[in-house]
Each structure stands twice: as structure tokens, then as C-alpha cells.
N, CA, C and O atoms as a MOPAC input file, in Angstrom:
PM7 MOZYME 1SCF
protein

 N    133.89900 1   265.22900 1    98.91500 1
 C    135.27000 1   265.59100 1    99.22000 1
 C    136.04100 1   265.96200 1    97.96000 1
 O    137.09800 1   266.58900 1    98.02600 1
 N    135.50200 1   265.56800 1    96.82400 1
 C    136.48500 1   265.66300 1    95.71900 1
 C    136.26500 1   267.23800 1    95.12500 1
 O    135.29400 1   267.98800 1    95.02300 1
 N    138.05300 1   267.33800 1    94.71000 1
 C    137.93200 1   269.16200 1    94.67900 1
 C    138.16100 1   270.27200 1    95.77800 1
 O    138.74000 1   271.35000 1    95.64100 1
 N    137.80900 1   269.95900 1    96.44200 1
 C    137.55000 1   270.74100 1    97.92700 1
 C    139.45900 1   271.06700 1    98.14700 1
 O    140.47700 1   270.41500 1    97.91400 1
 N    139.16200 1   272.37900 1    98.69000 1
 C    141.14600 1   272.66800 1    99.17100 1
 C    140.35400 1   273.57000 1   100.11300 1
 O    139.41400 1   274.33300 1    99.89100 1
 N    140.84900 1   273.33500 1   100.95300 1
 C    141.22800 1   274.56200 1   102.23400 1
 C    143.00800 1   274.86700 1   102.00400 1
 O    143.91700 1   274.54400 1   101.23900 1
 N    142.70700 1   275.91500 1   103.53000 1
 C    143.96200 1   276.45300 1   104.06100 1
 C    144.17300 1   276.83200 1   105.32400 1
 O    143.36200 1   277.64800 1   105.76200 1
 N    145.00700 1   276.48500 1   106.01900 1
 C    145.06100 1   276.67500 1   107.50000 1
 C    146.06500 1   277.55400 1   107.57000 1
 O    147.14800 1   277.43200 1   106.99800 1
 N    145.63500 1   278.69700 1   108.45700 1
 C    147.20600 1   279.68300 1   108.58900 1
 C    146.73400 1   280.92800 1   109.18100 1
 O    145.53900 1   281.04700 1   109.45200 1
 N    147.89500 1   282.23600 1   109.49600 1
 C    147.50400 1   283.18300 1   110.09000 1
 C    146.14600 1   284.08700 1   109.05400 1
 O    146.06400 1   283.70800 1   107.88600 1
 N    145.43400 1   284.90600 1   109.38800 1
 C    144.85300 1   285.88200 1   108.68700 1
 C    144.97800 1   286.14300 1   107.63000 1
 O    144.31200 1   285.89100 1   106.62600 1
 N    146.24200 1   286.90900 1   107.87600 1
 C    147.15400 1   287.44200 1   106.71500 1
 C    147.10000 1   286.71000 1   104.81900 1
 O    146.61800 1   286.92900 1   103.70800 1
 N    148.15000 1   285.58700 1   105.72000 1
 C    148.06300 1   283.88000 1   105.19900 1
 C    147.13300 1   283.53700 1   103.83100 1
 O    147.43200 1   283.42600 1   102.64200 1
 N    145.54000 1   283.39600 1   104.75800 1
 C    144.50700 1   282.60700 1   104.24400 1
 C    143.53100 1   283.67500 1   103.46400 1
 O    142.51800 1   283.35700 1   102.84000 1
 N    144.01600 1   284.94200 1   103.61800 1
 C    143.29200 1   286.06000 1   103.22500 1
 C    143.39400 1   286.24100 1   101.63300 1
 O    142.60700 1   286.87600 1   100.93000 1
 N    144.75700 1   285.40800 1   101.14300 1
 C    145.18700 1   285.42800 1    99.65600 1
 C    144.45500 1   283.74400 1    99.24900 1
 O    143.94500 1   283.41100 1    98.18000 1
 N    144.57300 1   283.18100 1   100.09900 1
 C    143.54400 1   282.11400 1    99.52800 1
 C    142.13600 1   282.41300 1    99.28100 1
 O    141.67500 1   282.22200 1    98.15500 1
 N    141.68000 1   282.69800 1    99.87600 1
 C    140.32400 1   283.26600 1    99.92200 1
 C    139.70700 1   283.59500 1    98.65000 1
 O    138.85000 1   283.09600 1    97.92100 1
 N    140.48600 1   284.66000 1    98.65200 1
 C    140.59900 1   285.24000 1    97.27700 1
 C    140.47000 1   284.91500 1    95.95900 1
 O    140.02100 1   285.52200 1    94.98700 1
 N    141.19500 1   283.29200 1    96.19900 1
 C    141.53700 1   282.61800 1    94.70500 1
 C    140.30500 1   281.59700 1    94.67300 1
 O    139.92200 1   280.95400 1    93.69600 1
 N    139.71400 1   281.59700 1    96.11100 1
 C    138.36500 1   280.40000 1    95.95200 1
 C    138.62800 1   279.53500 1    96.98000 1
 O    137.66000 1   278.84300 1    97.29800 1
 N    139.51600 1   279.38000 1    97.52200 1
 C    139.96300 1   278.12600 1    98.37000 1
 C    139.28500 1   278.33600 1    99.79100 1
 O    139.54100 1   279.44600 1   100.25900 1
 N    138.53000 1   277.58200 1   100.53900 1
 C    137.92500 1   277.59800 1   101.97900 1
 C    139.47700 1   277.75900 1   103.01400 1
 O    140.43700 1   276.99900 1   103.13600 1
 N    139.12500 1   279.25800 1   103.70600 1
 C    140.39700 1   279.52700 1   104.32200 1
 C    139.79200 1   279.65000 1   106.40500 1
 O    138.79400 1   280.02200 1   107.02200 1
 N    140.84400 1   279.20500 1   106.64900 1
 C    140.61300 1   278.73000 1   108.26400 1
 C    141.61700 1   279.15600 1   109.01400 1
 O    142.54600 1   278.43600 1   109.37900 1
 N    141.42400 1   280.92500 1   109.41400 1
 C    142.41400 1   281.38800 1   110.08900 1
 C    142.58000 1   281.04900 1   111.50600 1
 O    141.59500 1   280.86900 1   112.22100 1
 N    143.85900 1   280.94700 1   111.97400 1
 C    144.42300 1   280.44300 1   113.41300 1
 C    145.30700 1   281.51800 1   113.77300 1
 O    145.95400 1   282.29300 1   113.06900 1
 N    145.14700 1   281.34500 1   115.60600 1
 C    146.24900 1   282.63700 1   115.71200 1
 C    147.29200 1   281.81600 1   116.33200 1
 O    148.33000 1   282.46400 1   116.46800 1
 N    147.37400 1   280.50900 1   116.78800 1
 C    148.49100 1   280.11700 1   117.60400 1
 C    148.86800 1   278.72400 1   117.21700 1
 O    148.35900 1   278.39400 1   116.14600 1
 N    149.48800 1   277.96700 1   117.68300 1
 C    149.77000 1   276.14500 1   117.30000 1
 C    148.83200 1   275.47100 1   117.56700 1
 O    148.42500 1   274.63900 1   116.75500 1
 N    148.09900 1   275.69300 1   119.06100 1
 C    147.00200 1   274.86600 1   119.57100 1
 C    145.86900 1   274.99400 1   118.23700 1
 O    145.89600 1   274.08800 1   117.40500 1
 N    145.07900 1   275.90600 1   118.09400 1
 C    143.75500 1   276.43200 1   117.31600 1
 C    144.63400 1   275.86300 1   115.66100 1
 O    143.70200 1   275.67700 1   114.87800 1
 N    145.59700 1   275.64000 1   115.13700 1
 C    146.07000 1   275.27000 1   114.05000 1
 C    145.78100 1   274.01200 1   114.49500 1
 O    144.66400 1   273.63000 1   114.14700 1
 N    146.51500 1   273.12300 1   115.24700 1
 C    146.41000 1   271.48900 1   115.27100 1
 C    144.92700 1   271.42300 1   115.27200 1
 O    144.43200 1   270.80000 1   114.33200 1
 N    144.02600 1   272.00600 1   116.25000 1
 C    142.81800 1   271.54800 1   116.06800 1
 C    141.86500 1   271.82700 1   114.85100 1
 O    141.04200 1   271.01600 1   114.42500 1
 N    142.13500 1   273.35400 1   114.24300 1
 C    141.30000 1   273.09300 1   112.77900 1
 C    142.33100 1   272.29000 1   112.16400 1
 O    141.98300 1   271.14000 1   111.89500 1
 N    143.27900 1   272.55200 1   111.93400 1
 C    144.19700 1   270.82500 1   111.19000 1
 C    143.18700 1   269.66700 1   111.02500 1
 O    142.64400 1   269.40700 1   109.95100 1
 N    142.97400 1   268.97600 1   112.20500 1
 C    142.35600 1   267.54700 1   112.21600 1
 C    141.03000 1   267.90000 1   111.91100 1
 O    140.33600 1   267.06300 1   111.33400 1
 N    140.61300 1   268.87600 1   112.16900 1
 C    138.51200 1   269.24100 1   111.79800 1
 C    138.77200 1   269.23100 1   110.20600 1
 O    138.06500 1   268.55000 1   109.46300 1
 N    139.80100 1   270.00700 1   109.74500 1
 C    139.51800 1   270.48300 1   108.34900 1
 C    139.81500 1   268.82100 1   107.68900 1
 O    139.39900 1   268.46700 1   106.58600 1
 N    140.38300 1   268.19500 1   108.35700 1
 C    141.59000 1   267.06700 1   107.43700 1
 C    139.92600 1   266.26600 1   107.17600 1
 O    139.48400 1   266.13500 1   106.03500 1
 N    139.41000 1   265.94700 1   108.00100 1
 C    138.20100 1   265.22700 1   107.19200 1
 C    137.30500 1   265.37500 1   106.33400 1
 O    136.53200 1   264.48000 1   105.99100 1
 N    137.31700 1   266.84100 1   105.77600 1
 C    136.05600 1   267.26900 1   104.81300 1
 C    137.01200 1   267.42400 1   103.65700 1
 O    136.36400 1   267.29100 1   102.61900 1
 N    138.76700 1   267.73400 1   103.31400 1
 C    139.23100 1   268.80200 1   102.26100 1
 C    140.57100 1   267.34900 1   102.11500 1
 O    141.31300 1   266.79700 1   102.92900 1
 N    140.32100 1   267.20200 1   100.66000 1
 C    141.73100 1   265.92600 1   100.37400 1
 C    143.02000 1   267.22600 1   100.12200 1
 O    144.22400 1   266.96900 1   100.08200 1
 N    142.47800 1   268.49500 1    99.98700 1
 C    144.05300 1   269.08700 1   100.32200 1
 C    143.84300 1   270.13700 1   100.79800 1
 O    142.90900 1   270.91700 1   100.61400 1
 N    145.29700 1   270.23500 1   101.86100 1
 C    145.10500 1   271.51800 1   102.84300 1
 C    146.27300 1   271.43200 1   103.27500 1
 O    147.01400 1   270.65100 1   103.87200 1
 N    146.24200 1   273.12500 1   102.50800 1
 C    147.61500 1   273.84500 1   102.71100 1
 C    147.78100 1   274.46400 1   103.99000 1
 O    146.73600 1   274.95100 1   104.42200 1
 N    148.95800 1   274.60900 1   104.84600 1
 C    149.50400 1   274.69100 1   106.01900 1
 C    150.27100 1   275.45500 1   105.62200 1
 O    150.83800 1   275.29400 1   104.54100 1
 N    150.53400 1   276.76500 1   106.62000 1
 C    151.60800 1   278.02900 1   106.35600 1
 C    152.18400 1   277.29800 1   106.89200 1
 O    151.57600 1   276.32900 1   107.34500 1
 N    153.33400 1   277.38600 1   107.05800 1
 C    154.76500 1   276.96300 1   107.08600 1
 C    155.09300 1   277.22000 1   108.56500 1
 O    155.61100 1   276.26500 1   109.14400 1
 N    154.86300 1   278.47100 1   109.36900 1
 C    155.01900 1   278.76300 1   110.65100 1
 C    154.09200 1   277.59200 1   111.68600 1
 O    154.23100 1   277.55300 1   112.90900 1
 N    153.38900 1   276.91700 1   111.10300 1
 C    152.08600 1   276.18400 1   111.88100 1
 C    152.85800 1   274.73600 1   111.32000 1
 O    152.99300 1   273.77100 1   112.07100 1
 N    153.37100 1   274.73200 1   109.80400 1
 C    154.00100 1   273.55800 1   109.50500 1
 C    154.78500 1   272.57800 1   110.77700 1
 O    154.24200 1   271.57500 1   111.24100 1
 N    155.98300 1   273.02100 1   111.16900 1
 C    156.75400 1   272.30700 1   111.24700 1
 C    156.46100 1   271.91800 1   113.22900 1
 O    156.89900 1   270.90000 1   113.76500 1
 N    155.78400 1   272.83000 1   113.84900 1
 C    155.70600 1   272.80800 1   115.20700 1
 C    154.16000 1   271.34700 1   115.22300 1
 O    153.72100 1   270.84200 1   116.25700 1
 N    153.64500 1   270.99600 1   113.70400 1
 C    152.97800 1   270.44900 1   113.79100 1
 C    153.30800 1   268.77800 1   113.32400 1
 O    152.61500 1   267.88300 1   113.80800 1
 N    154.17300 1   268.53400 1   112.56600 1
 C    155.48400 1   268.00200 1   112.46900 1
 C    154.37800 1   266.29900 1   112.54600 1
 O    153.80000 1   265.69300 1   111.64400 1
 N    154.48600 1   266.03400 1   113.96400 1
 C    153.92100 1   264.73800 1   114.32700 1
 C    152.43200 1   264.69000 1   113.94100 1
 O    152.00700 1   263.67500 1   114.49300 1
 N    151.65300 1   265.14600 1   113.42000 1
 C    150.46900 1   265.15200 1   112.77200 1
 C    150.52800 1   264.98900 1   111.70200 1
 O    149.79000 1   264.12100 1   111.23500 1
 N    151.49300 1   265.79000 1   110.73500 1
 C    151.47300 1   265.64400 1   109.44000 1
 C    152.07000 1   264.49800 1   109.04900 1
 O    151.80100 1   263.97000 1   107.97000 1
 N    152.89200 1   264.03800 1   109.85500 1
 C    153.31700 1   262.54400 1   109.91400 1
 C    152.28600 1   261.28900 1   109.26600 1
 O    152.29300 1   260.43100 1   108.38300 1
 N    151.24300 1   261.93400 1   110.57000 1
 C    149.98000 1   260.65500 1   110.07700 1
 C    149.49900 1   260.72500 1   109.19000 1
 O    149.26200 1   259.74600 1   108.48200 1
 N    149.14300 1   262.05300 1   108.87300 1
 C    148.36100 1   262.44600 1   107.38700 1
 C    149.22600 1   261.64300 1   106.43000 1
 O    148.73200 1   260.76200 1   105.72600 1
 N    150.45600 1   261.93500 1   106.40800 1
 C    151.04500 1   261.42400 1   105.49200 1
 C    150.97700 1   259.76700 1   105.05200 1
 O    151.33500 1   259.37200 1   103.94200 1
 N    150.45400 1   258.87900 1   106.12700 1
 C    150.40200 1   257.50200 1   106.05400 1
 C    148.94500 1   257.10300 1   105.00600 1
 O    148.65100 1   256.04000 1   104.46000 1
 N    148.38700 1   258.15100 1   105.01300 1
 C    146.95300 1   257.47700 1   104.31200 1
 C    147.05100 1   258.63300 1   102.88600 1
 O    147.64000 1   259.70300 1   102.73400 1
 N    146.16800 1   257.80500 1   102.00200 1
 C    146.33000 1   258.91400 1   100.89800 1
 C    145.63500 1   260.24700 1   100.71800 1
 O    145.83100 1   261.00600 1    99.77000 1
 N    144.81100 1   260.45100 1   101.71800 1
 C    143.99100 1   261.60600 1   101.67300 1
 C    143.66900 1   262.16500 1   103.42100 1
 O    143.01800 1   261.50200 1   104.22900 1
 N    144.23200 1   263.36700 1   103.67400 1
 C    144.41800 1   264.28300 1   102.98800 1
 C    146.22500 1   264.60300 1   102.54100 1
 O    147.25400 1   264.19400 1   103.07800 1
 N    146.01500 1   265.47700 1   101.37500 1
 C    147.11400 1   265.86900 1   101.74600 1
 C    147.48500 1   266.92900 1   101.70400 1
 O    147.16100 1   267.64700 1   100.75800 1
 N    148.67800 1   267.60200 1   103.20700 1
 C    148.68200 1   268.59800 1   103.55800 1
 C    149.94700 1   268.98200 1   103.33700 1
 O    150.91700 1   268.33300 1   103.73100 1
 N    150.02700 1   270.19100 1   102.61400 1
 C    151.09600 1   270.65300 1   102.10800 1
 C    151.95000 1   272.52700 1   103.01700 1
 O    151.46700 1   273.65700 1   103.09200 1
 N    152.38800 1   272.34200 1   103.17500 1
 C    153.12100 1   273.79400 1   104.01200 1
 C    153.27200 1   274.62300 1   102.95600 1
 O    153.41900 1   274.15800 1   101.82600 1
 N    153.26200 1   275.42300 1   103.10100 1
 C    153.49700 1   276.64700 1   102.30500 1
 C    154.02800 1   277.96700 1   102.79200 1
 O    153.75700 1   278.34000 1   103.93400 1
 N    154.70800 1   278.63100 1   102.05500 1
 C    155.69200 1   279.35300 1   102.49600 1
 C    154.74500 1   280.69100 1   102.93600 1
 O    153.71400 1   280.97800 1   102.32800 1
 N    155.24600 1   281.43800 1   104.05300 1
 C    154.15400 1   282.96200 1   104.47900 1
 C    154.82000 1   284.12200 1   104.56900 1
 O    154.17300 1   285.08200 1   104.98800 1
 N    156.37700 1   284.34200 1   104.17500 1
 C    157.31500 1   285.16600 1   104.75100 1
 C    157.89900 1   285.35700 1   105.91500 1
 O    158.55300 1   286.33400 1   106.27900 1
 N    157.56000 1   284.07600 1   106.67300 1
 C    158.20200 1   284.14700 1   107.34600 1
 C    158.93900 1   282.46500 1   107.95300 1
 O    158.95300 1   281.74500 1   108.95100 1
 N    159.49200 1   282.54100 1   106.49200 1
 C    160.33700 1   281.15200 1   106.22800 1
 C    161.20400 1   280.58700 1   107.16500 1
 O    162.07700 1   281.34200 1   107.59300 1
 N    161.18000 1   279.55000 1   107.54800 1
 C    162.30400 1   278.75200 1   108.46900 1
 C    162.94500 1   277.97100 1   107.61400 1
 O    164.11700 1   277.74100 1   107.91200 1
 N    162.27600 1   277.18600 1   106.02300 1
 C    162.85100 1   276.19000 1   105.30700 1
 C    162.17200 1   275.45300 1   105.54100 1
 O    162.07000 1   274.85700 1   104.46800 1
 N    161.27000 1   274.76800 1   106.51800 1
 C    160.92700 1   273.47300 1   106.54600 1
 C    159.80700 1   273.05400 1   105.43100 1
 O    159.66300 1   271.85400 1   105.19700 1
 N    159.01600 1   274.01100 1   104.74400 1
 C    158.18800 1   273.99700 1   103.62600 1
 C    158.93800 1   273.00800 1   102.40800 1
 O    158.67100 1   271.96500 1   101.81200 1
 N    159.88000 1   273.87300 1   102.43400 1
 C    161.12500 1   273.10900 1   101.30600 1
 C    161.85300 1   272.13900 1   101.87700 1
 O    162.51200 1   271.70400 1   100.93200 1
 N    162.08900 1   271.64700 1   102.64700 1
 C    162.69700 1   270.34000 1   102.96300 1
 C    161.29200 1   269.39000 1   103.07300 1
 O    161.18800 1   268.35900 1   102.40900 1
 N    160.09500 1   269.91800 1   104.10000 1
 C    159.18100 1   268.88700 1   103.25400 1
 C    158.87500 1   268.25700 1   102.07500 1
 O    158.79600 1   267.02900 1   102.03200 1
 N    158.59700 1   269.31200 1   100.60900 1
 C    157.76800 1   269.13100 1    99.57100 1
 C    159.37100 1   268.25000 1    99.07200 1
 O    159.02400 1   267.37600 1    98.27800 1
 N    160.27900 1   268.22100 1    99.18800 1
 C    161.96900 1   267.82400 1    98.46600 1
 C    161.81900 1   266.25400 1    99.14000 1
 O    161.59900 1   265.25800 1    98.45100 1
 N    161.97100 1   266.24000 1   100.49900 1
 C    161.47200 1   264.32800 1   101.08100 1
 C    160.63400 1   264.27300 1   100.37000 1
 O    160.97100 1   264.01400 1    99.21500 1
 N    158.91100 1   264.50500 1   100.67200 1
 C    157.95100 1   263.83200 1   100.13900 1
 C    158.09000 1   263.35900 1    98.10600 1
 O    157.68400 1   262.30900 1    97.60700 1
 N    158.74600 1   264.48300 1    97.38700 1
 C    159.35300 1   264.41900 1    95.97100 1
 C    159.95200 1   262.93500 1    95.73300 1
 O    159.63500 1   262.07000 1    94.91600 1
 N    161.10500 1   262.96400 1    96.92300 1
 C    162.10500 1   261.99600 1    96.49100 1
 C    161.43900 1   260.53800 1    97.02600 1
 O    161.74300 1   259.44400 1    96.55000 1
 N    160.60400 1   260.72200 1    97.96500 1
 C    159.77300 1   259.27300 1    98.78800 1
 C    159.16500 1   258.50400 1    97.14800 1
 O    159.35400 1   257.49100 1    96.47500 1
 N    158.28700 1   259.87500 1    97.12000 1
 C    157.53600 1   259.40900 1    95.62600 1
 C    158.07700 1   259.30500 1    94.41900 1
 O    157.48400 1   258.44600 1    93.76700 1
 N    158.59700 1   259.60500 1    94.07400 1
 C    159.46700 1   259.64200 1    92.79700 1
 C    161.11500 1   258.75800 1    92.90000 1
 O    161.58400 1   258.11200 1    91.96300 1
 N    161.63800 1   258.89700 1    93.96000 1
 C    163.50500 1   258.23600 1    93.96700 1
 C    164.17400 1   259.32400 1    93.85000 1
 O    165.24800 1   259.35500 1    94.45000 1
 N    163.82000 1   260.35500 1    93.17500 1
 C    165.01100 1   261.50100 1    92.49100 1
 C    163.97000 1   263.16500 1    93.00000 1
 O    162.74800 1   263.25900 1    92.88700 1
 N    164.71500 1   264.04500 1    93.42800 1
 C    164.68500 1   265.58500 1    93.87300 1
 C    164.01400 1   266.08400 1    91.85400 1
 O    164.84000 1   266.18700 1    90.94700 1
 N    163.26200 1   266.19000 1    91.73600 1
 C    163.20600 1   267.24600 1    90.86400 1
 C    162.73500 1   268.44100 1    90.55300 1
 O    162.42300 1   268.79500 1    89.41600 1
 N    162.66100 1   269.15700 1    91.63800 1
 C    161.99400 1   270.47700 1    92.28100 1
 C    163.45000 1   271.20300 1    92.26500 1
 O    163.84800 1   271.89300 1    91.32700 1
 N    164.36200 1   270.86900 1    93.75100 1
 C    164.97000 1   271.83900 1    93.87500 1
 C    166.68500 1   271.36800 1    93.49500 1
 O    167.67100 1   272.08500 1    93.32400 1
 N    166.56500 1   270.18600 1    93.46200 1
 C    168.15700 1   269.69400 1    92.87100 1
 C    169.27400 1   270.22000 1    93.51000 1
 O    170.27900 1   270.60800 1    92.91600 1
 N    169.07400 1   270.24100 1    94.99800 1
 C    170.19300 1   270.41200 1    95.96800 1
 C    171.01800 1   269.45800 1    96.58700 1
 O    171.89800 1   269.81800 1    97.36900 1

């Protein structure tokens, strides 16, 4: 497991991961995201989540979040709602006490 990153997201998305080396796991809808979600979450300690799949997935990433591995991070695809950035800003301040990313 150690090392290993995937990416869960549209085509588009995972097509720039790919690229850089990262194991990419395209989805076209919420359902096929939650389910490679939980397949991928056991082989990859990090896995990035487009942001459109982020937040409708919300109560999953929840759990992830209770154990230390994996961890799954949203990422922005252009077609931003914000919730990428209000995630990574909580999880900042959980771990740390203080915002030092975006200082809003």
C-alpha cells in the first residue's frame, strides 16, 4: 500500500492524472464513484476525488476520515461548487487549530 495514489473522477478528470503516474479510475455518475470509492479505498492510502463526486459523497468520506488511511482528498475539476475548499480548510484547522491555507 505504501506510495500508491489513485484518482476517482470523470474521464476528463483522471486523464491528467494518468499522465503524471497516478492509477486513475474513471466514473460517469455518483453510484459507479461511491463504489470504485470503497474498492479503490483498500489498495491506495491516497485518493483524490473530483470535487463534483466529492461532496454528493459527503457520508463516506466521513468514515474515511475516522481511520488514518485512506486519505481522500477532493479536488477541484472546473466545475467548482467550493466544497473541495471548505473540506481541505476543516480538515487544516481539525489538524493543526489554525486555517493556514486559505486564511478566510
Amino acid at each position: 500500500m505504501q506510495g500508491k495514489m489513485a484518482v476517482v473522477g470523470s474521464a476528463e478528470t483522471v486523464t491528467v492524472f494518468r499522465a503524471a503516474g497516478v492509477d486513475a479510475f474513471p466514473v460517469g455518475d455518483e453510484k459507479s464513484a461511491r463504489e470504485t470509492l470503497r474498492r479503490v479505498a483498500r489498495d491506495y492510502p491516497v485518493v483524490f476525488l473530483s470535487e463534483e463526486y466529492a461532496e454528493p459523497l459527503k457520508d463516506l468520506l466521513r468514515r474515511f476520515d475516522e481511520e488514518a488511511y485512506p486519505v481522500v482528498l477532493p479536488i477541484p475539476t472546473g466545475k467548482e461548487r467550493g466544497y473541495g475548499e471548505k473540506f481541505l480548510k476543516s480538515t487544516m484547522e481539525r489538524a493543526l487549530g489554525v486555517d493556514i491555507l486559505f486564511r478566510k
